[in-house]
N, C-alpha and C positions, 0 to 999 in steps of 0.2 A: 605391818599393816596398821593405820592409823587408820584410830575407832574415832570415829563422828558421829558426839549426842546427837540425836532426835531435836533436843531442845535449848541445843547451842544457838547462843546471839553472838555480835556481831563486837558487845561490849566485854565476850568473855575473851575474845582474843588476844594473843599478845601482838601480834603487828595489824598497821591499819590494814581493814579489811580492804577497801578503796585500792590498794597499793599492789596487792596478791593479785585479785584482779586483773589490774592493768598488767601485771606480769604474765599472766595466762593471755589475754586475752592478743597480746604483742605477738604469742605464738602461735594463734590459733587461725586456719585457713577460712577462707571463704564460707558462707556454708555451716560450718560448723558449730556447735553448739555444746557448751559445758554447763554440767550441773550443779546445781547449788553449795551439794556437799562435798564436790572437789573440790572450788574456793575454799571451804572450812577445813577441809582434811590437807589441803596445801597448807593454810595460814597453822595446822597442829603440829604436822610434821616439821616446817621450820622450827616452830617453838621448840618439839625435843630437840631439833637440832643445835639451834643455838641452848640452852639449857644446860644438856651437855659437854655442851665446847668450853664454857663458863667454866664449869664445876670443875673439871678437868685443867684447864688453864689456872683456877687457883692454886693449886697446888705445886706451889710451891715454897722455897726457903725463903726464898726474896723479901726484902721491905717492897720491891716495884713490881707491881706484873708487867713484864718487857711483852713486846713484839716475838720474842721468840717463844713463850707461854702460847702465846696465843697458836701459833705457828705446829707445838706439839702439840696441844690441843684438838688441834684441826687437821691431821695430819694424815690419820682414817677416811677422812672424807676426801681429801687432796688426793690419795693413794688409790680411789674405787677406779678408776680409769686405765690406770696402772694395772692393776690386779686382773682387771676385767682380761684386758689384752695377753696379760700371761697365761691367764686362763684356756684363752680361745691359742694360744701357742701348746700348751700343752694338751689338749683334747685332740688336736692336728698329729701331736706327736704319740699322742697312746694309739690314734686310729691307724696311723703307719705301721707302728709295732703291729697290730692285731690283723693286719696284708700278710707282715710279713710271719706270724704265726700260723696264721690260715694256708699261706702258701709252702711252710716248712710241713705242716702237718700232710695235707694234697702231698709234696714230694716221699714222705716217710711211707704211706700209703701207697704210691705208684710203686715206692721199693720194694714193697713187702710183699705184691702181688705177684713179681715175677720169682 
């Protein structure tokens, strides 16, 4: 959850605020209307974002930070889409399991009464 001061400006940001903006506002429907502290809480959460990807990306032996620094760096983030759909495969597949539990147990049950 990204915390938005009360009394954040526009100059404490790290990317143009202008930019964040126009990014939201390219997705937003007809109609609709966004709050002041979503811009900000967008423009903070990038910053840990990229922050992160930095810090992590230096790390390494290298005299050069290549392209592929950057790439492990980044690679948590690349991988949420991933993860997400494995996710949604295996909750599919524990919900089968627990059919097929529930109707093992019904059959144990039906045997036990005769």
């Amino acid at each position: 959850m990204v915390e938005v001061p009360d009394d954040i400006e526009k100059k404490d940001l790290l990317l143009p605020h202008a930019r964040v903006v126009d990014l939201v506002r390219e997705n937003t429907k007809e109609g609709q209307y966004v709050r002041k502290s979503v811009y900000f809480g967008l423009n903070l959460l990038l910053e840990n974002i990229a922050r992160e990807i930095a810090e992590n990306m230096v790390k390494t032996e290298n005299a050069y930070i290549e392209k592929s620094d950057l790439d492990r760096a980044a690679k948590k983030y690349e991988n949420i889409e991933y993860i997400l759909k494995e996710k949604e495969r295996i909750i599919k597949h524990l919900r089968a399991m627990e059919e097929d539990i529930d109707k093992l147990a019904r059959d144990i049950d039906k045997a036990s009464l005769k």
